[in-house]
C-alpha positions, -999 to 999 in steps of 0.1 A, spaced: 163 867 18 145 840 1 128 811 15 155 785 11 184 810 27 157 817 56 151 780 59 189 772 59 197 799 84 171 786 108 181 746 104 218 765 112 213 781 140 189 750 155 221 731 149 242 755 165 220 764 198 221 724 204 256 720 198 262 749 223 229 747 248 217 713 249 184 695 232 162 714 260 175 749 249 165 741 218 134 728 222 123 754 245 136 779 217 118 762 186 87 760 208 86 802 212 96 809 181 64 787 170 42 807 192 61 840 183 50 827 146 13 820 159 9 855 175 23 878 145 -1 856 119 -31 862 144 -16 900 147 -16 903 104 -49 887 100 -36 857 84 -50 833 109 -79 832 128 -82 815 165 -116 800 156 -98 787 123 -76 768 142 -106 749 162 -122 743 129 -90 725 112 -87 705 141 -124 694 141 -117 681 107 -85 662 116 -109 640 139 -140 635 119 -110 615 96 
C-alpha cells in the first residue's frame, strides 16, 4: 500500500468513526494510535526518548 492509499484510508475511516461514534471517539482513537505510532518507532530504533527532549529544547530557544 503506498503512502497516499494509507493516508486516504486513515482520513476514511477518521471520517467514518465520527460519523458513527462521535468527535470524542475519535479523538480518543487518533490520540492512541499516535502513541501506538510513538511506541513501535521507539521499539525499531527510529526515535529516541532523549531525542524527543532535545527537539523540544530547540522549539523554545526560538
Amino acid at each position: 500500500m503506498s503512502r497516499p492509499q494509507f493516508g486516504f484510508l486513515v482520513g476514511f475511516l477518521g471520517v467514518a468513526l465520527w460519523a458513527l461514534a462521535g468527535v470524542g471517539a475519535t479523538a480518543l482513537a487518533a490520540l492512541f494510535g499516535l502513541l501506538g505510532w510513538l511506541i513501535v518507532r521507539v521499539l525499531d530504533g527510529d526515535l529516541t526518548v532523549t531525542g524527543l527532549g532535545d527537539r523540544s529544547e530547540s522549539f523554545r530557544r526560538r
